[in-house]
Legacy VTK file of the C-alpha trace (Angstrom):
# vtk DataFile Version 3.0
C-alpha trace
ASCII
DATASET POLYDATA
POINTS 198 float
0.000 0.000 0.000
1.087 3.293 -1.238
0.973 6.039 2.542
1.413 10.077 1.084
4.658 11.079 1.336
4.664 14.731 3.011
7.351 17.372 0.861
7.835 20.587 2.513
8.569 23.385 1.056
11.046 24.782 2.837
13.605 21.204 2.244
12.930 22.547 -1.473
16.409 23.256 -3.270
16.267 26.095 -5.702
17.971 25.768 -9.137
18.098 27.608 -12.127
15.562 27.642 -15.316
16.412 25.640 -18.260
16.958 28.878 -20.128
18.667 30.408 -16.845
16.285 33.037 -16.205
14.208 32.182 -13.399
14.711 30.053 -10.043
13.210 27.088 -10.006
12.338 24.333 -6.813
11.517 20.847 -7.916
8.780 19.031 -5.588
9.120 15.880 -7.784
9.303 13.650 -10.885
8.509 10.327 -12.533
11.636 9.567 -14.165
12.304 8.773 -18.208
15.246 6.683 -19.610
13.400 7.183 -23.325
11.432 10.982 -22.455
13.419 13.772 -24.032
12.411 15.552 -20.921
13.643 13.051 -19.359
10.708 12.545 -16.916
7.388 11.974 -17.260
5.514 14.090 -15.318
7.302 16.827 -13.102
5.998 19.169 -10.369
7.823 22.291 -9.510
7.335 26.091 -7.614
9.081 28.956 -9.769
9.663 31.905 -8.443
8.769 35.131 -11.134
10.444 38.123 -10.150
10.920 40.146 -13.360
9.811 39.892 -17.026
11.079 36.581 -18.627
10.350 34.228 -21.701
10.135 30.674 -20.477
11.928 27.901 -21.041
10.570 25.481 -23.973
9.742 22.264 -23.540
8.278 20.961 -26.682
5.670 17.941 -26.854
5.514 18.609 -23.058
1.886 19.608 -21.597
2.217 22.198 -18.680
-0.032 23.599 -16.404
0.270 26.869 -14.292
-0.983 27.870 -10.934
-0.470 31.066 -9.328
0.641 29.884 -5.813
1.267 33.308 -4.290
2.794 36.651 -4.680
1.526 39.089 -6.949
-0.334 39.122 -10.787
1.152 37.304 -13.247
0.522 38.304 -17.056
1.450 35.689 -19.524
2.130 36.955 -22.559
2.132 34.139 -26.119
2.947 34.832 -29.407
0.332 35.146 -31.633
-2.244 34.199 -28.903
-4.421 36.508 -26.505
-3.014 37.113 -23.607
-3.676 35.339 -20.052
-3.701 36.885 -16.272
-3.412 35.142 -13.675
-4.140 37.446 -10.450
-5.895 34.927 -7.195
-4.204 32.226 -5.719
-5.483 29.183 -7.511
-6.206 30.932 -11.134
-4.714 28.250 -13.476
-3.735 28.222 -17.217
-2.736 25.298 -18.861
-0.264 25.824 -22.445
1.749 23.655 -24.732
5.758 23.398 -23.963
6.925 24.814 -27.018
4.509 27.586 -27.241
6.589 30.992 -26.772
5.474 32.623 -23.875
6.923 35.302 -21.438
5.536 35.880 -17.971
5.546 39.104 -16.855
5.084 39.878 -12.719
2.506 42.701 -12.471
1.855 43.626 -8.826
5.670 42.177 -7.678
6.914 38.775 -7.965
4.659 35.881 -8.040
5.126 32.093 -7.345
3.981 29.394 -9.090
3.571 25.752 -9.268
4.126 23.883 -12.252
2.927 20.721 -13.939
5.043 19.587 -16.281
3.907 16.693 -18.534
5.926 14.805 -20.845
4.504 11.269 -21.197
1.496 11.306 -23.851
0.486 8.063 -22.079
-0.779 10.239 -19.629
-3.391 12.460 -18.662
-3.439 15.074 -15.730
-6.654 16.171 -13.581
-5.575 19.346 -12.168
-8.782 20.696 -9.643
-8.512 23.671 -7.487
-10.211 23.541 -4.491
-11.134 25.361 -1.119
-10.234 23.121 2.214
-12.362 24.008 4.513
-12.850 21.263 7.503
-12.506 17.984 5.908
-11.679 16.790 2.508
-11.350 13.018 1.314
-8.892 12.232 -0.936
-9.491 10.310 -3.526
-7.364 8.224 -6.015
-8.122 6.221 -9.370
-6.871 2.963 -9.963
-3.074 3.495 -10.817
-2.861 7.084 -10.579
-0.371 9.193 -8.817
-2.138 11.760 -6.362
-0.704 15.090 -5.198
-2.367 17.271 -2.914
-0.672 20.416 -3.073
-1.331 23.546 -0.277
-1.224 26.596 -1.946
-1.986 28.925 1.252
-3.595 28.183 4.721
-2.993 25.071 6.736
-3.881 21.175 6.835
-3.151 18.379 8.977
-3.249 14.768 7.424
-5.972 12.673 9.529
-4.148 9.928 11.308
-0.906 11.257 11.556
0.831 14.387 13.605
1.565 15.473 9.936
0.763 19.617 9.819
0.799 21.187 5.930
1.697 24.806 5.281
1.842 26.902 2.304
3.433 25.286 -0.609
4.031 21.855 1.068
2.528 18.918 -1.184
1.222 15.238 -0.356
2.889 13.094 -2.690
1.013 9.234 -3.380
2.131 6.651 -5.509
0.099 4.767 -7.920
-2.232 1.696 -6.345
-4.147 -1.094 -8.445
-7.525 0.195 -7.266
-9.608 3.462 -6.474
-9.693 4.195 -3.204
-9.639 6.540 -0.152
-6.333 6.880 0.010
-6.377 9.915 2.943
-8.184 12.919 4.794
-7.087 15.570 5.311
-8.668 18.874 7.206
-7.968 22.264 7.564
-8.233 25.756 5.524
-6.859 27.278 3.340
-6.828 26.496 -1.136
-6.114 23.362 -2.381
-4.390 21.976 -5.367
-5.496 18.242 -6.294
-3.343 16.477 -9.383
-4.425 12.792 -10.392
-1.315 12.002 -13.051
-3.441 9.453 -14.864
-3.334 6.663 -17.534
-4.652 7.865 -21.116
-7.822 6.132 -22.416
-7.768 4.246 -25.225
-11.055 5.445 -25.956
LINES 1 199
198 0 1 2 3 4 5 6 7 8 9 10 11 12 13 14 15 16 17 18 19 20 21 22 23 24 25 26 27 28 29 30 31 32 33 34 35 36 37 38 39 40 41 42 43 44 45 46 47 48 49 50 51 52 53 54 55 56 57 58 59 60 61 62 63 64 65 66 67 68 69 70 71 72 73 74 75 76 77 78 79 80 81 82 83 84 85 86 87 88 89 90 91 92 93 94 95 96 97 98 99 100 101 102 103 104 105 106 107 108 109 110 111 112 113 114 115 116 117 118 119 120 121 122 123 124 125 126 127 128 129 130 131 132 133 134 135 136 137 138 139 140 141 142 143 144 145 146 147 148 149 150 151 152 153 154 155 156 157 158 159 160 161 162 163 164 165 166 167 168 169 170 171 172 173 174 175 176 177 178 179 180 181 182 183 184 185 186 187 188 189 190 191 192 193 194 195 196 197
């Protein structure tokens, strides 16, 4: 049986961009021997202090969430452009698409999805926590519950959550409950999922 795996933010290690422009701390990965990326799915928080194009990924899927901070504009070439001002607001964009994010009300954090695996799918849900929430995973799914501000405390354990900290759960062979959590604050709820055939 897979048990979460509690990553805190703060044992985060920042690193540089791929194109060296930004600071970057990496929550996690499924690693790729074949992957260009070199992963199949990643999970990140990037830190958005001035005006910067970001780094390209292409035939990678990627998914932004403004974590905290300040605005942030996105800004794609030859597409409208995107703002992303409350914690939670999400936009989701192709790797190789050209876009520069631009802070607008002083820097912003974010969390990133990265994904590179096209036998995958991602369910990306933002959600209040307020009191309880169950936490539910599909048959051989990852789960991450992500906090992107408040608190949480995992049910059965003396685990606490705060801002930025993630719940990390390995794929199982079956749905299930696979843990509760309670607390307040806004959630962020990935299933990393296998594509349908259909």
């Amino acid at each position: 049986m897979s048990t979460p795996r509690l990553i805190a933010y703060r044992d985060l290690v920042p690193s540089r961009w791929k194109n060296g422009l930004g600071v970057t701390r990496e929550i996690g990965l499924a690693p790729s021997n074949t992957l260009d990326a070199g992963f199949r799915f990643r999970v990140s928080r990037a830190l958005i202090d001035a005006q910067a194009p970001f780094s390209s990924f292409p035939g990678v899927r990627r998914w932004l969430v403004l974590g905290r901070g300040g605005a942030l504009e996105l800004r794609f070439d030859g597409e409208p452009t995107r703002q992303l001002e409350r914690v939670g607001d999400l936009c989701a964009f192709h790797g190789e698409d050209v876009v520069e994010g631009v802070p607008l009300d002083g820097p912003s954090e974010d969390f990133n999805l990265m994904l590179a695996d096209p036998m995958l799918d991602a369910e990306v849900i933002v959600r209040p926590l307020v009191g309880s929430m169950i936490l539910h995973q599909p048959a051989q799914a990852w789960l991450l519950f992500h906090l992107l501000d408040g608190h949480a405390h995992l049910q059965g354990t003396t685990q606490a959550l705060g801002a930025g900290d993630t719940l990390w759960i390995d794929p199982v062979e079956a749905d299930r409950i696979a843990a509760r959590v309670d607390g307040g604050g806004t959630a962020l709820i990935i299933a990393i999922v296998p594509r349908s055939s259909s």
